[in-house]
C-alpha positions as CSV (number, residue, x, y, z in Angstrom):
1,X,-127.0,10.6,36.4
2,X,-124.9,13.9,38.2
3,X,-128.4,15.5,38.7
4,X,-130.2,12.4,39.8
5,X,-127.7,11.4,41.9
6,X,-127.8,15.2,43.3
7,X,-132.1,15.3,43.6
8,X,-133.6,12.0,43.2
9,X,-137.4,13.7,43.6
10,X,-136.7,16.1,40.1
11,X,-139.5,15.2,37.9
12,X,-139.0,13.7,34.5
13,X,-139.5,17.2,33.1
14,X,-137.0,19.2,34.9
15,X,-134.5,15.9,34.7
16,X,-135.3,16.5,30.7
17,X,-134.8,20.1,30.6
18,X,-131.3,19.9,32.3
19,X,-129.9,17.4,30.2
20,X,-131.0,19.1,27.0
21,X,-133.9,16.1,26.1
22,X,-137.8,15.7,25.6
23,X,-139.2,13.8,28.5
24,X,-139.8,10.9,27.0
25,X,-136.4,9.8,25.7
26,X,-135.1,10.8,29.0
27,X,-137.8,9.2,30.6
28,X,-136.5,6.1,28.5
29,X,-132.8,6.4,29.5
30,X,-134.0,6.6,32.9
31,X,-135.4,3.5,32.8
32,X,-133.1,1.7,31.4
33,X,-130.3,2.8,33.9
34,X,-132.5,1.6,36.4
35,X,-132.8,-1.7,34.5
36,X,-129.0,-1.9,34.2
37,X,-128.5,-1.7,38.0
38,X,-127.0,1.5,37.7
39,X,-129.5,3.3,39.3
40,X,-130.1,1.2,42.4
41,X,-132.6,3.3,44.0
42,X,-133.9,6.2,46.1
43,X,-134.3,7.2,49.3
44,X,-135.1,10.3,51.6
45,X,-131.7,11.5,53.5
46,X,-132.4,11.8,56.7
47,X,-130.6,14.1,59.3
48,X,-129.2,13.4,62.4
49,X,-129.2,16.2,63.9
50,X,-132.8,17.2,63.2
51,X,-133.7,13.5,65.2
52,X,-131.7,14.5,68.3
53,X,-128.8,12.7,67.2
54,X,-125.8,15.0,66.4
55,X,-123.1,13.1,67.9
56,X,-121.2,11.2,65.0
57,X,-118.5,8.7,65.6
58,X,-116.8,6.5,63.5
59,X,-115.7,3.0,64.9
60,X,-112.6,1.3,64.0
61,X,-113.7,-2.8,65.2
62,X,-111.3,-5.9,64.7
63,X,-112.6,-8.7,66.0
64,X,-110.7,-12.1,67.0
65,X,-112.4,-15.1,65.0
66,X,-112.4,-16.0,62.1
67,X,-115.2,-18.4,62.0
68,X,-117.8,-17.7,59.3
69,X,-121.3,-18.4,62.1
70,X,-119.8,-15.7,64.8
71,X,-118.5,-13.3,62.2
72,X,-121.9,-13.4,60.5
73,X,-123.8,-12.9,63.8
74,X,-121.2,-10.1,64.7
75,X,-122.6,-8.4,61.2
76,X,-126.1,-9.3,61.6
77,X,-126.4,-8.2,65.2
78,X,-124.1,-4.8,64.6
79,X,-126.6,-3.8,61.5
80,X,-129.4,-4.3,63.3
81,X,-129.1,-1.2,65.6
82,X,-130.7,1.7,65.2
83,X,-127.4,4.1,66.1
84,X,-125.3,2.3,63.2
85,X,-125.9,4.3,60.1
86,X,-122.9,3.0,58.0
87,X,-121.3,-0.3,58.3
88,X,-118.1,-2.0,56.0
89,X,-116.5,-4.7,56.7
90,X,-112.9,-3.6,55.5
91,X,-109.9,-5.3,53.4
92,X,-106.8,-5.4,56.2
93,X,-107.0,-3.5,59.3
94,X,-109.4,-2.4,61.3
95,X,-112.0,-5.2,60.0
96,X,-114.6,-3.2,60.5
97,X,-115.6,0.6,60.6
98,X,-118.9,1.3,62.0
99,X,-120.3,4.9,61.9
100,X,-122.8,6.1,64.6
101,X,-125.0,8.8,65.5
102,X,-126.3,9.5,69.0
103,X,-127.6,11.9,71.0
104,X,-124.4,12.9,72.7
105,X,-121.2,11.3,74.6
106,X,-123.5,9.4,77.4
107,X,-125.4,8.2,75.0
108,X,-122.3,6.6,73.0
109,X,-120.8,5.5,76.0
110,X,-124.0,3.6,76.5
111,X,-123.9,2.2,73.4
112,X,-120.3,0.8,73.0
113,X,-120.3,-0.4,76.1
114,X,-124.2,-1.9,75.9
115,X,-124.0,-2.8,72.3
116,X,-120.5,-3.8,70.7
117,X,-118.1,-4.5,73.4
118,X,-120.5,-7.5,74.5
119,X,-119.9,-9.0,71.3
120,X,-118.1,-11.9,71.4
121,X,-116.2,-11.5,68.0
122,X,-114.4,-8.0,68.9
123,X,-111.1,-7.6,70.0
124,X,-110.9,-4.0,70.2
125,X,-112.7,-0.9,68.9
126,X,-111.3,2.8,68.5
127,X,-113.6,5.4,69.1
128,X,-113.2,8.7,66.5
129,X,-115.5,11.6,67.1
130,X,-116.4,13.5,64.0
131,X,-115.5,17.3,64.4
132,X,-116.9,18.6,60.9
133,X,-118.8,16.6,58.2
134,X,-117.0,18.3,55.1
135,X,-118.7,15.9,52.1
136,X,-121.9,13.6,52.3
């Protein structure tokens, strides 16, 4: 799984050869890991920077309800838009943390103030610029 996990487009070949198999048990195991769940899927990883959007900031959102219809809508409406690219809904406080990317500090200002505050379920939201991503 370490070097799928690290290169989900290696070929069943070069997956076999690192793990010390012939492709088709590997190919096998493969399958059944994705079977099992454990494997969930693939996907490309995309950079922000190379879209024009190198500005990262990390929300912390509490809201003030607690009915089920407008938290729901609050979630549904927040992971909708295209600047949220990580969204959990936390135990304890903040409720939420919501990471972003946008082009730069206009364009966040636009954004919370467009996008979130509006919302009638938050309360408050603290705004954390990222200096340095360290580990994806």
């Amino acid at each position: 799984m370490f070097h799928l996990a690290q290169d989900g487009r290696l070929s069943n070949v070069e997956l076999a050869r690192r793990v010390g198999l012939t492709p088709p048990p590997c190919l096998r195991r493969v399958k059944r890991l994705e079977d099992a769940g454990v494997i969930a899927g693939y996907r490309a990883q995309i950079s922000p920077a190379a879209l024009g959007r190198s500005l990262e900031v990390v929300l912390s959102v509490d809201i003030a309800v607690n009915d089920l219809q407008t938290v729901e809508e609050f979630e549904s409406r927040v992971a909708a838009l295209e600047e949220v690219v990580e969204f959990r809904r936390m135990f304890g406080r903040p409720d939420y943390y919501i990471r972003v990317a946008v082009t730069d500090p206009v364009a966040y200002e636009t954004f919370l103030s467009k996008q979130i505050l509006p919302l009638p379920a938050v309360s408050r939201v603290d705004s954390h610029l990222t200096m340095k991503r360290i580990k994806d």
